[in-house]
C-alpha positions in Angstrom: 156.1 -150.3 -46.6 153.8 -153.0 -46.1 153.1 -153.5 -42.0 152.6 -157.5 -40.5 149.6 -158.3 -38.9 149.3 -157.4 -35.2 152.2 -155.2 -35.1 151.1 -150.7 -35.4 152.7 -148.4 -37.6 154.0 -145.2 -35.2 150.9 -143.3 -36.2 148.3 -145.7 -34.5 150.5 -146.1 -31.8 150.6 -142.5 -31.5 146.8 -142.5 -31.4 146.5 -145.0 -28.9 148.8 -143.5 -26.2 146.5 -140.4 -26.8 143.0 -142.6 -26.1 145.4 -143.8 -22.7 146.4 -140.6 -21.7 143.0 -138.7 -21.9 141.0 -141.8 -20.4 143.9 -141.4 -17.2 143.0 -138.1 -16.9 139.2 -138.9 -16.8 139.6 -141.7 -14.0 141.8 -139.1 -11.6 139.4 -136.3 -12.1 136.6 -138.8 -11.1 138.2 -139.5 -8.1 139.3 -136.2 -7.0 138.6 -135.5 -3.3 135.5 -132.7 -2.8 136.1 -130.4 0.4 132.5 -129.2 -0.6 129.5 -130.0 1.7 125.9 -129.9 0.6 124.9 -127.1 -1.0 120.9 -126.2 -1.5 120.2 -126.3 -5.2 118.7 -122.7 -6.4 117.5 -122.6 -9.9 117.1 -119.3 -11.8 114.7 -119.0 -14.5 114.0 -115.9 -16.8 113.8 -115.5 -20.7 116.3 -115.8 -23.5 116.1 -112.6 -23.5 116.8 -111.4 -20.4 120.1 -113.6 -20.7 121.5 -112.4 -23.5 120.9 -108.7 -21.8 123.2 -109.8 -18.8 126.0 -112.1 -20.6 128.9 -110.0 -22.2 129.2 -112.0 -25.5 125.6 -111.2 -26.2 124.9 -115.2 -26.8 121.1 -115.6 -27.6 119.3 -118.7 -27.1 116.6 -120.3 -29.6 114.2 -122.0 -27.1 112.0 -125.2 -27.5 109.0 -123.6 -28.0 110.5 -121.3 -30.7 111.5 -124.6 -32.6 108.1 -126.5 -32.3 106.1 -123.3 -33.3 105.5 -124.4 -37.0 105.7 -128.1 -36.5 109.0 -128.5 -38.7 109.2 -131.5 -39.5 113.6 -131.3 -39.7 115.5 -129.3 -37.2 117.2 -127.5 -40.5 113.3 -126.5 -40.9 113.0 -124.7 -37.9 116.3 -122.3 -38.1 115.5 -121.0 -41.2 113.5 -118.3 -39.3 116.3 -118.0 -36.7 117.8 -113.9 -37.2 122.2 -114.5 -38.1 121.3 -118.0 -39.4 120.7 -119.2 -43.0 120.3 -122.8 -44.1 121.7 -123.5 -47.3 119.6 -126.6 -49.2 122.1 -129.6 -49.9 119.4 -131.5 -52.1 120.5 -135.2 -51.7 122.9 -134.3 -49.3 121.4 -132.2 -46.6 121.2 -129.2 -45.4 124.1 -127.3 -44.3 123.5 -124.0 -41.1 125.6 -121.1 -41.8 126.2 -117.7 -39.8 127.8 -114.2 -41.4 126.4 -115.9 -45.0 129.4 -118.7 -44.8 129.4 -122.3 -45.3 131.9 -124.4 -46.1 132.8 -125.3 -42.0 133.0 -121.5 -41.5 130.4 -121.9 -39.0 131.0 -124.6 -36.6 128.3 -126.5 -35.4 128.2 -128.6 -31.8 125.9 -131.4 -30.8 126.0 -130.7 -27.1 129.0 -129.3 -26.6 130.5 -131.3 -29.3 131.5 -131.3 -33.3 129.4 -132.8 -35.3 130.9 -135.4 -37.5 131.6 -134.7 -41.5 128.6 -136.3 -43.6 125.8 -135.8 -40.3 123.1 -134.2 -41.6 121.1 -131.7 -39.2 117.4 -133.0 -41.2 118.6 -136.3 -39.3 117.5 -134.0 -36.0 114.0 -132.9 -35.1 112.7 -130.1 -33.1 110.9 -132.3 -30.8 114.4 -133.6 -29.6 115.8 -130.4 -28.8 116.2 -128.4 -25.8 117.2 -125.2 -27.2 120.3 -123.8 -29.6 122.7 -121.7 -28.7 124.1 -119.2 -31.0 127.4 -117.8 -30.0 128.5 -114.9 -32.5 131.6 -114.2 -30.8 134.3 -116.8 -29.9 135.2 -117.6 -26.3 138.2 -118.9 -24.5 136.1 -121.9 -23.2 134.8 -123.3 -26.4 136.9 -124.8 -29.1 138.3 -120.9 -31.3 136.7 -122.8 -34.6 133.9 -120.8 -35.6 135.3 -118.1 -37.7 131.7 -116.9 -38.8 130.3 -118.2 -35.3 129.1 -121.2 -33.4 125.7 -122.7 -33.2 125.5 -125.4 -30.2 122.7 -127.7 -30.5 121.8 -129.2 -27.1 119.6 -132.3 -27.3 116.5 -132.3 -24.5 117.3 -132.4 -20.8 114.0 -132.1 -19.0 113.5 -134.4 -16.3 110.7 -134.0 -13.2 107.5 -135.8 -12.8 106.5 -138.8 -14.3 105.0 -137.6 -18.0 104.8 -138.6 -21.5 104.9 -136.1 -24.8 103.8 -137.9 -28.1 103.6 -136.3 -31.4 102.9 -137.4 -35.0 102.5 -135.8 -38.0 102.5 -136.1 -41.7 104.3 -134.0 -44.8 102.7 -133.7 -48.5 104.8 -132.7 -50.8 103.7 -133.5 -54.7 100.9 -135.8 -53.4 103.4 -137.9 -51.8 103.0 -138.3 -47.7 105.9 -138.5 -45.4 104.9 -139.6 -41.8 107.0 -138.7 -38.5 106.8 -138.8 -34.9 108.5 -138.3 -31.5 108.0 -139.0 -27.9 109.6 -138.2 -24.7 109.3 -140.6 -21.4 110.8 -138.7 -18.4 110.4 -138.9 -14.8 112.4 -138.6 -11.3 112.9 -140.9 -8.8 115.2 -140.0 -5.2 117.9 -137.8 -6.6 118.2 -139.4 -10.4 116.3 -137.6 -13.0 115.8 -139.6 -16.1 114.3 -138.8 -20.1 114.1 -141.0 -23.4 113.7 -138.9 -26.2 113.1 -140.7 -29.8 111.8 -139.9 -33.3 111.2 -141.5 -36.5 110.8 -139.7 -40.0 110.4 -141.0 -43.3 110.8 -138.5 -46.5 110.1 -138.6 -49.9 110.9 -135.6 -52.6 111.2 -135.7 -55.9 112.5 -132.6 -57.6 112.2 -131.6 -61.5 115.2 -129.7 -62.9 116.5 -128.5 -66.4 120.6 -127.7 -67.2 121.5 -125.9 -70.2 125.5 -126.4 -71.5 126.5 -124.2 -73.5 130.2 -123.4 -74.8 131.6 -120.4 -77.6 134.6 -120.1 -79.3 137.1 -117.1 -79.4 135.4 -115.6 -81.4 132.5 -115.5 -78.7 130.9 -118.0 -81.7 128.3 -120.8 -80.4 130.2 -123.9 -80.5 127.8 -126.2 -78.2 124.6 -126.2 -76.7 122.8 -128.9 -75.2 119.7 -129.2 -73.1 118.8 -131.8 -70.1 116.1 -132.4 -68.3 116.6 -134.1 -64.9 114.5 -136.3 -62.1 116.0 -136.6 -58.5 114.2 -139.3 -56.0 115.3 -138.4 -52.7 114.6 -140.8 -49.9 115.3 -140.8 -46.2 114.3 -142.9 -43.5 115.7 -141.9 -39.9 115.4 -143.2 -35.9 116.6 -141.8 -33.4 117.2 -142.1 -29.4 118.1 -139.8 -26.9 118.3 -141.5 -23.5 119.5 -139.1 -20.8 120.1 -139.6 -16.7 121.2 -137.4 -14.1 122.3 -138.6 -10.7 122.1 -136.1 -8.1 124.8 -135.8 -5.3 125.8 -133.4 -2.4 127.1 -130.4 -4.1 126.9 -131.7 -7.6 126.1 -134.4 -10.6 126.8 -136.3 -12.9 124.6 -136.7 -16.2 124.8 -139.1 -19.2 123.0 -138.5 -22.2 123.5 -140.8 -25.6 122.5 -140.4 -28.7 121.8 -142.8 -31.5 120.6 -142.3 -34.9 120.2 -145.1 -37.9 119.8 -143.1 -41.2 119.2 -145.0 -44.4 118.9 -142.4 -47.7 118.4 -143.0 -51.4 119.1 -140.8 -54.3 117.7 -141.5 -57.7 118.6 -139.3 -60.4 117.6 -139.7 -64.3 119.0 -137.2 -67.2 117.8 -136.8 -70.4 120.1 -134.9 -73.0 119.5 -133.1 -76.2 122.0 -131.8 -78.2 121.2 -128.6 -80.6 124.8 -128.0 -81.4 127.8 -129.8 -80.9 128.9 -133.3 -79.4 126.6 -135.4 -77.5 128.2 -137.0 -73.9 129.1 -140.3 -73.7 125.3 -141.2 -72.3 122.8 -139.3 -73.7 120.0 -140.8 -71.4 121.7 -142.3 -68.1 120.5 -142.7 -64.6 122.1 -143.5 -61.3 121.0 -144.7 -58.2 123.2 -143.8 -54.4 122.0 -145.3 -50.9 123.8 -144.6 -48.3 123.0 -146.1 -44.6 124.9 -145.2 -41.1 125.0 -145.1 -37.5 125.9 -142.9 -35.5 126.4 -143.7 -32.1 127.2 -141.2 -29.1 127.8 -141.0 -25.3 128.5 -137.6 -23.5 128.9 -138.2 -19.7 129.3 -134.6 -17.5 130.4 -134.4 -13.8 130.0 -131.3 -12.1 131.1 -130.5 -8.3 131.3 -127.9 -6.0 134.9 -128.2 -4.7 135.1 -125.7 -1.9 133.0 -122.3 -1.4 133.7 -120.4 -4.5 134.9 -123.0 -6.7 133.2 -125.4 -9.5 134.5 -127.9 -11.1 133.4 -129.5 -14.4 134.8 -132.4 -16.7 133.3 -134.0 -19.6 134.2 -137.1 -22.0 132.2 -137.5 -25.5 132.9 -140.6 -27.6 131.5 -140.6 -30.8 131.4 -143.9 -33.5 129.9 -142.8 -37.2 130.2 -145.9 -39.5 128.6 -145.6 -43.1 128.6 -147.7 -46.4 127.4 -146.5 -49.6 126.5 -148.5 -52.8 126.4 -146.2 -56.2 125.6 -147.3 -59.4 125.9 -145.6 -62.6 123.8 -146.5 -66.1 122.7 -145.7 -69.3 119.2 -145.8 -70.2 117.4 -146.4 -73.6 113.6 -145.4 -73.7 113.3 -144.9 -70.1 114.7 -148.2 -69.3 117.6 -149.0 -67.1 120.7 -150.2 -69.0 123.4 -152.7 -67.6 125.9 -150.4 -65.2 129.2 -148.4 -66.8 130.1 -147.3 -62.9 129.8 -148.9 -59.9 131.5 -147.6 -56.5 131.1 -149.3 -52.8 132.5 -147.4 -50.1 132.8 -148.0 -46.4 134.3 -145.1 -44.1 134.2 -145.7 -40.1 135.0 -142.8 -38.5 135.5 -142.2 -34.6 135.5 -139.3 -32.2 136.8 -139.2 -28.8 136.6 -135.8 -27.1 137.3 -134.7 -23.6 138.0 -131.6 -21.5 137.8 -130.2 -17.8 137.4 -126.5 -16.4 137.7 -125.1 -12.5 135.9 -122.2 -12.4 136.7 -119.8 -9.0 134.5 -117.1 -7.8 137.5 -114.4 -6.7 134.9 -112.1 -5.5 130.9 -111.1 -6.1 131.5 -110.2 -9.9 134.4 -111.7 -10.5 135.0 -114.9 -11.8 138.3 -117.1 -13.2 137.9 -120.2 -15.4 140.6 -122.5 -16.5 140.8 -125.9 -18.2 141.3 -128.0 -20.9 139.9 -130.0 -24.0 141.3 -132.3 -26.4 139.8 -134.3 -29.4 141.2 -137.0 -31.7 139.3 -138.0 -35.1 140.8 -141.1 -36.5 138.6 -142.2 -39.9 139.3 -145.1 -42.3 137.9 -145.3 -45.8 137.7 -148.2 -48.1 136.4 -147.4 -52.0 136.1 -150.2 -54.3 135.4 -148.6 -57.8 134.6 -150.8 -61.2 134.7 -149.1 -64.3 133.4 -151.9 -66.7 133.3 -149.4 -69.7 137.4 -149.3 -69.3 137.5 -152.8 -67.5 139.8 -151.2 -65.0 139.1 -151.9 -60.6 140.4 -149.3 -58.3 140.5 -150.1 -54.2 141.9 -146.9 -52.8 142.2 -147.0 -48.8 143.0 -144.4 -46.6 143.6 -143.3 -43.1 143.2 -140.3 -41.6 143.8 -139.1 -38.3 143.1 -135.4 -36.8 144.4 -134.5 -33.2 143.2 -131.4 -31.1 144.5 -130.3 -27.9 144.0 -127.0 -25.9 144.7 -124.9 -22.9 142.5 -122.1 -21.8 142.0 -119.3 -19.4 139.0 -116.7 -19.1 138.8 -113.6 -16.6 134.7 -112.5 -16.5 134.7 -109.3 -14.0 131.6 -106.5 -13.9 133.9 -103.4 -12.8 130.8 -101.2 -12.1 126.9 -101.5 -12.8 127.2 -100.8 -16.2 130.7 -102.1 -17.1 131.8 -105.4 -17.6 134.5 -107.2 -19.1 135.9 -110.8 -20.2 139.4 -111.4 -20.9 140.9 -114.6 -22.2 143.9 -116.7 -23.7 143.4 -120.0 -25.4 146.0 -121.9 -27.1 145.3 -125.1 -29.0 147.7 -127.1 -31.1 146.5 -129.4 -34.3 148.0 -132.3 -35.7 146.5 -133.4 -39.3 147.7 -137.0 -40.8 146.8 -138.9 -44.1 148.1 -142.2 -45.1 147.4 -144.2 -47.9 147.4 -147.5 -48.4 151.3 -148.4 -48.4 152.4 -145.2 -48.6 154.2 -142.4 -46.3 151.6 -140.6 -44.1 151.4 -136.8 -45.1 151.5 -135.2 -41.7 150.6 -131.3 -40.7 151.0 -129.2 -37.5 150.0 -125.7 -36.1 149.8 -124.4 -33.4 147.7 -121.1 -32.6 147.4 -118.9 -29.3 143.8 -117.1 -29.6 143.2 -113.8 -27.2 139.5 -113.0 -26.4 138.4 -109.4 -25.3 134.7 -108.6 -24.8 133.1 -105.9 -23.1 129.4 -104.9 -22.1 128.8 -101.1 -21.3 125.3 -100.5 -20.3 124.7 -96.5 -20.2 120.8 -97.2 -19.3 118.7 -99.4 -17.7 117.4 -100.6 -21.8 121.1 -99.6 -23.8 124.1 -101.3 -24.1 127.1 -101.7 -26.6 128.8 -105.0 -26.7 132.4 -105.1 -28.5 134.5 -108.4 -29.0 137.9 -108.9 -30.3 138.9 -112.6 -31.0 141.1 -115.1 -33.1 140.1 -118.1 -34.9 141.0 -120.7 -36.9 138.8 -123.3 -39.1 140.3 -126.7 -39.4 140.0 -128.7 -43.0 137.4 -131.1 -43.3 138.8 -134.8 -43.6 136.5 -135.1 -46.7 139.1 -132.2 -47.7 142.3 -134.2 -47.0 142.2 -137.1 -48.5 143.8 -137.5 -51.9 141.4 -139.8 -53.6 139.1 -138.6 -56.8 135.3 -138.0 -57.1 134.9 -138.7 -61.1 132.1 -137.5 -62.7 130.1 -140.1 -64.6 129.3 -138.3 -67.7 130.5 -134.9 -69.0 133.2 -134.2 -67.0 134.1 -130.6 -68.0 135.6 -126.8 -66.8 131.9 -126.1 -65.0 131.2 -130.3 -64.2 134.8 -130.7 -62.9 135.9 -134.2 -61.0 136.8 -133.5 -57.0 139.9 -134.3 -55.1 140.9 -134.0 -51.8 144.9 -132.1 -50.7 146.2 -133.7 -47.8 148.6 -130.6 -47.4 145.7 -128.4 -46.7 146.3 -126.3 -43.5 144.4 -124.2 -41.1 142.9 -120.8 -42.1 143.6 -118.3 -39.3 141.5 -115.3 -38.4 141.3 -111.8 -36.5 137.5 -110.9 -35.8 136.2 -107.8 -34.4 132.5 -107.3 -33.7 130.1 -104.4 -32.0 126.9 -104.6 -31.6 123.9 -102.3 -29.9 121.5 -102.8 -28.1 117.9 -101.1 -27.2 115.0 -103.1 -25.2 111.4 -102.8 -26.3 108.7 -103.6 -24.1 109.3 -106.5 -22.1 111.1 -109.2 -23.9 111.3 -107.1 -27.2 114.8 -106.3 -28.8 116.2 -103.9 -31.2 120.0 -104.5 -32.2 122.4 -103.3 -35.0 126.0 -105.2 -35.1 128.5 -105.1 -37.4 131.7 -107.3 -38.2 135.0 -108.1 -39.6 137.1 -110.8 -40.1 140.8 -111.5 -41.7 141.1 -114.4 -42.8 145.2 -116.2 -43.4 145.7 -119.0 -45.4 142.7 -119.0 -47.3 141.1 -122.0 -48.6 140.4 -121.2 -51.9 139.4 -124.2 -54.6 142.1 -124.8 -57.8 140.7 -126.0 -60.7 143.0 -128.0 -63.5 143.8 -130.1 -66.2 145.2 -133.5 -65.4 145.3 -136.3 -67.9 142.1 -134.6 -70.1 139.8 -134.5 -67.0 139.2 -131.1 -65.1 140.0 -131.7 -61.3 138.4 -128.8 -58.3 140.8 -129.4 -55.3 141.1 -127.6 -52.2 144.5 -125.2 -51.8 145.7 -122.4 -49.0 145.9 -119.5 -51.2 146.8 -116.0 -49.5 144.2 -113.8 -47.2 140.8 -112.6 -47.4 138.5 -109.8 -45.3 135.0 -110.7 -44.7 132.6 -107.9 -43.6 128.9 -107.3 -42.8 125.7 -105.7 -40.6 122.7 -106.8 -39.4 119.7 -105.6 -38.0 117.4 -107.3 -36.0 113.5 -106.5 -33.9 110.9 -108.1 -32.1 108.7 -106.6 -30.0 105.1 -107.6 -28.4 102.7 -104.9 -30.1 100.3 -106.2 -27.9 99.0 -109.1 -25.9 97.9 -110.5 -29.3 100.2 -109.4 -31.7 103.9 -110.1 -32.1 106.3 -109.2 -34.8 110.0 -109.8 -35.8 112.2 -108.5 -38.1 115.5 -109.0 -39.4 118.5 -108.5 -42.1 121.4 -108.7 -42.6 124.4 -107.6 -45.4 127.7 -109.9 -45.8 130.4 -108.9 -47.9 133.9 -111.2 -48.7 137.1 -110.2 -50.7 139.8 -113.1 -52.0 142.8 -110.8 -52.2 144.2 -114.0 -54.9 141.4 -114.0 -57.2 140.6 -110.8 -59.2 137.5 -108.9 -58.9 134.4 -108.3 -59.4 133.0 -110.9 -57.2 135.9 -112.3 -55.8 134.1 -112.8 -52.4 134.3 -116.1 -50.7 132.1 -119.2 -52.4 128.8 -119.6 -51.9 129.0 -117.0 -49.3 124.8 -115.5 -48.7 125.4 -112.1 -49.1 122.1 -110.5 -48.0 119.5 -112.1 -46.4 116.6 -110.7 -44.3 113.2 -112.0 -43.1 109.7 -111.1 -41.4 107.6 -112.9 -39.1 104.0 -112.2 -37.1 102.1 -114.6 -34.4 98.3 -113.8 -33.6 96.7 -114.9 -31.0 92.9 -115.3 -31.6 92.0 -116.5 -28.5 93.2 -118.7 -25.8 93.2 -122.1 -27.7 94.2 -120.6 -30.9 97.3 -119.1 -32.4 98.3 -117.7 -36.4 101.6 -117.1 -37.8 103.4 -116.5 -40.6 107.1 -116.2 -41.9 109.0 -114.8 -44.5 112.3 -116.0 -45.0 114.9 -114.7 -48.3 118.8 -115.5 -49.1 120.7 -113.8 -52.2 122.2 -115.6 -54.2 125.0 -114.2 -57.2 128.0 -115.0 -58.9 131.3 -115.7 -56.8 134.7 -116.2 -58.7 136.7 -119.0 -57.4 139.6 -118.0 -60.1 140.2 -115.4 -62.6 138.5 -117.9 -64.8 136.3 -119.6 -63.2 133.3 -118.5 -61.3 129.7 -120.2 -59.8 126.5 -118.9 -59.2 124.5 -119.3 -55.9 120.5 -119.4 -56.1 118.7 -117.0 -54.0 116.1 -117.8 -51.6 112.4 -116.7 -51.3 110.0 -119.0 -48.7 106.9 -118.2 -47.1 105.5 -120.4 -44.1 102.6 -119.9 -42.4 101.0 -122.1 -39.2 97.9 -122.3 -37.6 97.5 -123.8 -33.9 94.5 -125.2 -32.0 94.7 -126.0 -28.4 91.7 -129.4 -28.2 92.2 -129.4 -24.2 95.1 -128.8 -21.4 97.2 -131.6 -23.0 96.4 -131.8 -26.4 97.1 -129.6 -29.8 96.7 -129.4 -33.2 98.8 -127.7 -35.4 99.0 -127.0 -39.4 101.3 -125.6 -41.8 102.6 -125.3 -44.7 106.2 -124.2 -45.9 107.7 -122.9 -48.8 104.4 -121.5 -50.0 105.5 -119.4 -52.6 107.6 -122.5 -54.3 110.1 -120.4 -56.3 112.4 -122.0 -58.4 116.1 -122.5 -58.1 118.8 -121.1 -60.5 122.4 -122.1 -60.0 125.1 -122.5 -62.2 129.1 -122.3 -63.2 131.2 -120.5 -65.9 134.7 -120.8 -67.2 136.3 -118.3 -69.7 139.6 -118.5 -70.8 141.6 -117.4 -74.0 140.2 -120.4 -75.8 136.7 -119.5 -75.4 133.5 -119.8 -72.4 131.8 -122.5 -71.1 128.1 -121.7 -69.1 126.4 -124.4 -67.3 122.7 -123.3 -66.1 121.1 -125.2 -63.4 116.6 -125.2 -62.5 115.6 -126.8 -59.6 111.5 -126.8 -59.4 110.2 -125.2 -56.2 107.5 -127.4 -54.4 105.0 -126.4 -51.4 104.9 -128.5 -48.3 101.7 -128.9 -46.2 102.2 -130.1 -42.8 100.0 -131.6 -40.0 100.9 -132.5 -36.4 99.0 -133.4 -33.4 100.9 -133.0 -29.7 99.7 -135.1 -26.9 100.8 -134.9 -23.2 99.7 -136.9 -20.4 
């Protein structure tokens, strides 16, 4: 039913009430009366190390100076060395952080606290901006249950103190072409405000060589098609950033702002030439298209913290988040290398907007013992416009949608060390979810669950350098809004059983989880670690993809579709061997069954399942420093069906870094990544009674050579 101008269908006015409500709840929590008198402010330093020793989830911390050690260029970059984390390339579309080998929203991944919104890419963030990341393998009462694999919490820079400025620059080479970047922070304190403005600019420029091979047999098992393409992708990116942060000091407490802006402009170019040996040519032999895509994302997180009475904290926090994007994609055919007028062309203009807020009390009962409580909510309403014009078919499509996810939850944590070498942390958090789609002049398709999630995790210590940690938790991973709304990605040329179009289900729900994890522990040396863990999860309401037939296209669409039990190990070492030499060491197995898809390899997509890596830092001398790392992912078939199944390429990079230190303030560094420049093989299959279809996908590997100079004064 169409709705007048100025008057709200019930689902914005729903949303609005929500905005009122949470923003009422911010103002009185502002103004709540403190009993608490001015406290001295203690700060306690000590390693990552050391922390993850003492806290009973075992969360480890990747620090600054971890991050800037190569000079990464992206903050993707820099974690591909991090032990539990691979990065997954996304080519055009960024990269993508995952923990236990999972993708896919599996891992959830904060900015401060915060989710990061669908279609942020993490190569948007540099090292440079970054205080440290936070890698929580465990799930905990306080933070949102999400991260079925894990959580990685990315918390932007906070240093304040004396006056001081930190410059860097630095170029890429990749394929003779150079990509400059820099960053700076300005920070200072003045009579109880601290204050920092962090920024960064990068500029990239890739171009990647591929081949596919299609290839198609009868029953028979007789060669019906073959074809063979070779392809040319331009990527482009061009990003700024800002960071400003300010802390106000008070008696007992403070309150801190810190925004965030980032304007991201990136352009894809992509040219495919076909050869047919056998068979049917596609529509467009030779084509080309051409995607740019600019946003901005804008960001405010403002955190009060007080001391209430002797024994008691209080926190609250609000985070509003506006991500607005247009894209412009055209489609053509190309005769002898030239451009041809366009078949496809697609404008789209989402807008998509976060508001997230939450408040805790935490009570120290007695020395050890501690009681938090709070809440947290979140509402994610997105809008998106696509104009499509097919002038092959002469047909326009203008498909709008709204979407609306709601997120509210209550919480509870018990942390209490019964003896020196005992301690526990018990917790209940329950959290309800409200999903709604509506199209243009239709009914909105609305979905709600509602979950209660207990948290168990204990740390025996039975020496002064052993421990055991064990965790027992339940999550949940919510669907994507890219995943619940109904309208159609086609595929310009070739659409086929291994080149399918994409659509979104709006009836997509939750998948529920029960994870266990146990890990041990042994110290070596002084901030040296050696740790085996192991895991399990069970996974409800699995989202598996569907792949079918509808009008002679093949559609992939998202679907809930039964259970599945994901499993792994890991191993992981670093020790000092000496005051010169460090090494690190790690690996890791991860192992997935789809109880609805028939084995083998009916593990979850795209899931990594082994990875391990190596890494050594030499110090020559006081103003120089030499390090290398080796990073690898598996790769594999996974079966998304009993006849359908895709192939994931594995991983092999080597960096290496060398670092001169000119004077007190001033360094030089140089790298290089992806030394070994392997290529990438990916690819899809489909076999059904009628016959097979094989798509095989090369990517070309290419070295990166890095330079950076650092500059404090």
């Amino acid at each position: 039913m169409p709705v007048r101008a100025g008057r709200r269908t019930p689902d914005q006015t729903r949303t609005s009430m929500q905005y009122r409500a949470m923003a009422a709840v911010i103002l009185l929590a502002f103004n709540f009366p403190t009993v608490a008198q001015e406290v001295q402010r203690i700060e306690v330093t000590g390693s990552h190390e050391a922390r993850r020793r003492d806290d009973t989830a075992g969360a480890s911390m990747v620090s600054r100076e971890e991050l800037l050690r190569h000079g990464d260029r992206s903050l993707a970059d820099a974690l591909r060395r991090v032990p539990g984390i691979t990065v997954a390339d996304g080519g055009g579309k960024g990269s993508e952080i995952r923990m236990r080998g999972l993708g896919k929203g599996y891992t959830s991944v904060l900015l401060n606290g915060a989710p990061l919104p669908a279609g942020f890419s993490i190569d948007a963030l540099t090292p440079a901006m970054i205080e440290r990341v936070e890698i929580i393998r465990t799930a905990s009462a306080e933070l949102a249950a999400q991260g079925i694999a894990g959580t990685v919490n990315i918390i932007l820079r906070k240093q304040g103190g004396r006056v001081r400025n930190d410059v860097r620059i630095g170029a890429d080479r990749v394929h003779g072409v150079v990509a400059p970047s820099g960053s700076w922070q300005w920070a200072g304190s003045e009579e109880g405000v601290d204050w920092s403005l962090n920024g960064a600019m990068t500029r990239t420029a890739q171009r990647e060589a591929g081949a596919a091979d299609d290839a198609a047999t009868d029953e028979a098992g007789m060669p019906r098609l073959q074809r063979h393409e070779s392809t040319l992708a331009d990527n482009r990116t061009r990003s700024t950033s800002l960071a400003p942060r300010i802390t106000w000091k008070r008696p007992g407490g403070s309150v801190a702002w810190q925004g965030f802006v980032n304007l991201a402009r990136r352009t894809n170019g992509y040219r495919a030439d076909e050869t047919t040996v056998l068979g049917t040519p596609t529509d467009y032999p030779s084509s080309g298209s051409w995607l740019d895509i600019h946003g901005v994302m804008l960001r405010s997180d403002t955190t009060w913290q007080q001391e209430l009475a002797e024994g008691v904290k209080g926190q609250l926090r609000i985070a509003l988040q506006h991500y607005p994007r247009r894209s412009d994609f055209a489609f053509y055919p190309s005769r002898d290398g030239m451009p041809q007028a366009d078949v496809r062309r697609v404008r789209s203009d989402i807008r998509e907007s976060t508001l997230t807020a939450g408040g805790k009390v935490e009570v120290t009962a007695a020395p050890g013992h501690s009681v938090t409580a709070g809440w947290d909510g979140e509402t994610v309403v997105r809008s998106q416009t696509r104009g499509e014009t097919d002038f092959a078919a002469g047909t326009v499509t203008d498909d709008r949608y709204r979407g609306h996810i709601g997120r509210v939850a209550v919480f509870a944590q018990d942390d209490w060390t019964i003896s020196d070498g005992l301690s526990l942390s018990a917790g209940l958090r329950w959290e309800a979810l409200r999903t709604a789609v509506t199209p243009r002049g239709g009914v909105p398709v609305v979905q709600r669950s509602a979950m209660a999630s207990p948290l168990l995790q204990s740390l025996y210590q039975w020496s002064a350098t052993r421990r055991v940690r064990a965790g027992l938790s339940r999550t949940y991973k919510s669907p994507a809004m890219l995943d619940l709304i109904p309208r159609r990605y086609t595929i310009d040329n070739g659409n086929s059983q291994t080149n399918p179009d994409t659509q979104g289900n709006p009836r997509l729900r939750p998948e529920l989880a029960w994870g266990l994890d146990v890990a041990v522990e042994q110290d070596v040396g002084g901030d040296g670690m050696a740790s085996a863990s192991v895991y399990r999860r069970r996974i409800g309401q699995v989202n598996v993809p569907l792949l079918f037939e509808d009008g002679g296209r093949w559609v992939r669409s998202p679907a809930n579709q039964g259970r599945a039990d994901a499993w792994g190990a890991a191993l992981e070492f670093k020790a000092a061997l000496s005051p010169q030499w460090t090494v690190r060491a790690n690996g890791a197995v991860d192992r997935s069954r789809v109880a609805a898809v028939p084995g083998p390899d009916n593990r979850l997509v795209r899931q990594t399942p082994r990875s391990a890596g190596a890494g050594i830092d030499y110090r020559y001398s006081d103003a120089v420093t030499l390090g290398a790392d080796l990073a690898w992912q598996d790769g594999g078939w996974a079966r998304e069906s009993a006849l359908y199944a895709v192939e994931t390429a594995s991983v092999r990079k080597l960096d290496a870094y060398a670092a001169w230190r000119l004077d007190a303030d001033t360094r030089l560094k140089i790298s290089g990544a992806n030394l070994l420049h392997r290529d990438a093989l990916s690819g899809a299959a489909y076999r059904d009674g009628a016959g097979a279809r094989l798509l095989s996908e090369r990517t070309r590997g290419s070295a990166t050579l890095r330079f950076s100079l650092e500059r404090r004064w």
